[in-house]
Structure formats: structure tokens, C-alpha cells
C-alpha positions in Angstrom: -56.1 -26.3 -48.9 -55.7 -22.5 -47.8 -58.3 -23.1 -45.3 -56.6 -26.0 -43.7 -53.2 -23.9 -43.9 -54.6 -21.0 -41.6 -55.7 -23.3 -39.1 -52.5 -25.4 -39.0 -50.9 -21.7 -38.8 -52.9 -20.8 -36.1 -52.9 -24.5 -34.5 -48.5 -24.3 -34.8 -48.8 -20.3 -33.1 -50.6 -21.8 -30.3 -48.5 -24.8 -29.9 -45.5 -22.7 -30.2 -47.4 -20.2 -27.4 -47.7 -22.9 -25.0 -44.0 -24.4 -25.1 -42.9 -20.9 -24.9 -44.8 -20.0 -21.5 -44.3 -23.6 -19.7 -40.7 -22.6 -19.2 -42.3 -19.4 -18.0 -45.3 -19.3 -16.2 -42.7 -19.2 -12.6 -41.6 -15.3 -13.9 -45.6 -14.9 -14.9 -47.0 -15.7 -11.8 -44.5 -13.5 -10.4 -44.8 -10.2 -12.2 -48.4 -10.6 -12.2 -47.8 -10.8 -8.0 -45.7 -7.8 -8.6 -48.3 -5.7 -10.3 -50.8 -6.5 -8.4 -49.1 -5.3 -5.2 -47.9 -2.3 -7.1 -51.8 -1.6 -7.9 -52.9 -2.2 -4.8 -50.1 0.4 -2.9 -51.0 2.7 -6.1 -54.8 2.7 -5.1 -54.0 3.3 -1.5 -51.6 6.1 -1.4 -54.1 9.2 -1.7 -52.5 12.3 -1.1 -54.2 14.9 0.9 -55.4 18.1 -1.6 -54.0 21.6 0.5 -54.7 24.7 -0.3 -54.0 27.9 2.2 -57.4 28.9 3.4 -57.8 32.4 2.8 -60.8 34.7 2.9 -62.3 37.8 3.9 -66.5 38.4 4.7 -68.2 41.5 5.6 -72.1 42.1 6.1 -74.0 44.8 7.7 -78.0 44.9 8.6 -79.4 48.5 8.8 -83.4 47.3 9.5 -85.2 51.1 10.4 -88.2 49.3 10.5 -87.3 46.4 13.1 -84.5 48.6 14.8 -82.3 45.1 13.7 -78.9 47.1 12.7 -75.8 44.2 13.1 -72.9 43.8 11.1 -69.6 41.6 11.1 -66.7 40.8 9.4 -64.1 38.5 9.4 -60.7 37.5 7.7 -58.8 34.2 7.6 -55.5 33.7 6.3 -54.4 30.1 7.4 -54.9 29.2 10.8 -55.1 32.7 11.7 -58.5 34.1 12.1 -59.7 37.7 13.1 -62.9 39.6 13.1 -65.8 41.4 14.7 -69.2 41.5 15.2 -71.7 44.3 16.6 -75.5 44.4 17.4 -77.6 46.3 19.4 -79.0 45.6 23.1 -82.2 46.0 24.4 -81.6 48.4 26.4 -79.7 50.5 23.5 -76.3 49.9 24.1 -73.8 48.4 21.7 -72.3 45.4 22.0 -69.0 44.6 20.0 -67.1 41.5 19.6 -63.9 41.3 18.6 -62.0 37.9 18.5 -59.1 35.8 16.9 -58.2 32.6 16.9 -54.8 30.3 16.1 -53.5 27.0 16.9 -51.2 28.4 19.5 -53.8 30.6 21.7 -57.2 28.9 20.1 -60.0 31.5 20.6 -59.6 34.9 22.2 -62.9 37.0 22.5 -63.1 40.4 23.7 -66.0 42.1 24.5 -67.0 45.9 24.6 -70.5 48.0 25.4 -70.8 51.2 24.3 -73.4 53.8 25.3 -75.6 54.0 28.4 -78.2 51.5 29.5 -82.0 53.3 28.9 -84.6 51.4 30.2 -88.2 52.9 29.2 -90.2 54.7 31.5 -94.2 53.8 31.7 -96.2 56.1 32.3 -99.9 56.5 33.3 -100.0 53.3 34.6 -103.2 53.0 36.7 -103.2 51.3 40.6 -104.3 47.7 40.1 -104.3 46.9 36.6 -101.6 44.5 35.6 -100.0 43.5 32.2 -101.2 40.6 30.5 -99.3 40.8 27.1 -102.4 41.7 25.0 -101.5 45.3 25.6 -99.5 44.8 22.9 -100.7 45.7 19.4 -99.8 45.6 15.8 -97.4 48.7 15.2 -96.2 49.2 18.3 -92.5 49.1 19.6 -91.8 46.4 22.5 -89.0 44.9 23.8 -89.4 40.9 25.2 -88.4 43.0 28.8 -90.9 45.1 29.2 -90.0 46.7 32.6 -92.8 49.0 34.8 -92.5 50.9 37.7 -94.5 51.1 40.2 -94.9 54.9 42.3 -96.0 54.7 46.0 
């Protein structure tokens, strides 16, 4: 008998269940509309993650060996940026770089050589022998312009 019981309890719950939403199911369909929009405008609103920029860099190359001595540095804060760069030339002068750059003038370099040119001097360069690159050996200094004179 207690067996039949629950399952006329549980048969009456669900009977009751199903006159209770028929005079309901208009307002279900609805909020169920209702939270699925919400959802859906929930999942598309993505706000945008903003945080300042801000940084500073430095580095500098001191190469005795290679002759490669550089160095730059540079700062942000926002949309400002400023900095500077240097290197050597070829021909031994330095080269520096300063620059900024900001939405309302963009990029803004300005450039600056210090020293004097020095191009190398050759000589005991004989009459009728010209260069053919394998002058070149291990050890040896050379530039990718290597320059001779010729004296008349």
C-alpha cells in the first residue's frame, strides 16, 4: 500500500504541475524570450580592457672587438612617445636620432652627425693590380666601402 501511495503522490504532484502551468505557459514562453535576449545582449557587450601604456627601455652595445657600439632608449607615457638612438658610421662619425611621436603631430625625427668624415687612406698600392675582395683576411678591419686612391 505505501508503494502505491508514493506513486499516487507523485502521479497527483504531476497532475497538479500540469494544471498549474496550462494557465501559464503564455508568461513562460515569455520570460524564457526575455532571458534569452538578456543572455544574448549579456554575451555581446564586451568591454574593452584599458590600461595607460607606460614604459621606459634603455640598451647600449659597447663591441671593442667588432667596433659595434649603439645604444637607445626610449619612454612612453600614453600616446606620447620620446627617445633616441645612436650608432656609429662608416666613416666614424656618429649618427644620433632623436624622435617623438603623438596623435596630434605623429612622428617627428631629428637627425644629428657628430665628428668628421675619415675615409682610409691605402697605401702602397701598386700600378695595375686591382681589388678582388680576397685581399681580405681573417683578422683584419674592413669596411663594406673600401675606398682607394689612385696617384698619377
Amino acid at each position: 500500500m505505501a508503494a502505491l501511495f508514493v506513486r499516487w503522490e507523485v502521479g497527483s504532484c504531476m497532475w497538479r504541475l500540469g494544471i498549474w502551468l496550462a494557465g501559464r505557459i503564455e508568461k513562460i514562453k515569455a520570460l524564457l524570450v526575455i532571458l534569452s535576449v538578456a543572455a544574448l545582449v549579456a554575451a555581446e557587450y564586451h568591454e574593452e580592457h584599458y590600461s595607460h601604456p607606460k614604459y621606459k627601455f634603455e640598451y647600449g652595445v659597447k663591441d671593442h672587438h667588432t667596433g659595434d657600439n649603439k645604444d637607445q632608449w626610449e619612454h612612453r607615457d600614453g600616446d606620447v612617445v620620446k627617445g633616441q638612438y645612436s650608432f656609429y658610421e662608416a666613416d666614424g662619425t656618429k649618427r644620433i636620432v632623436e624622435y617623438t611621436s603623438d596623435k596630434h603631430h605623429g612622428f617627428q625625427a631629428h637627425v644629428k652627425r657628430v665628428g668628421h668624415a675619415q675615409h682610409p687612406q691605402i697605401y702602397g698600392h701598386e700600378e695595375g693590380h686591382h681589388f678582388t675582395g680576397n685581399e681580405l683576411g681573417h683578422g683584419h678591419a674592413s669596411s663594406y666601402a673600401n675606398l682607394y686612391q689612385h696617384h698619377h
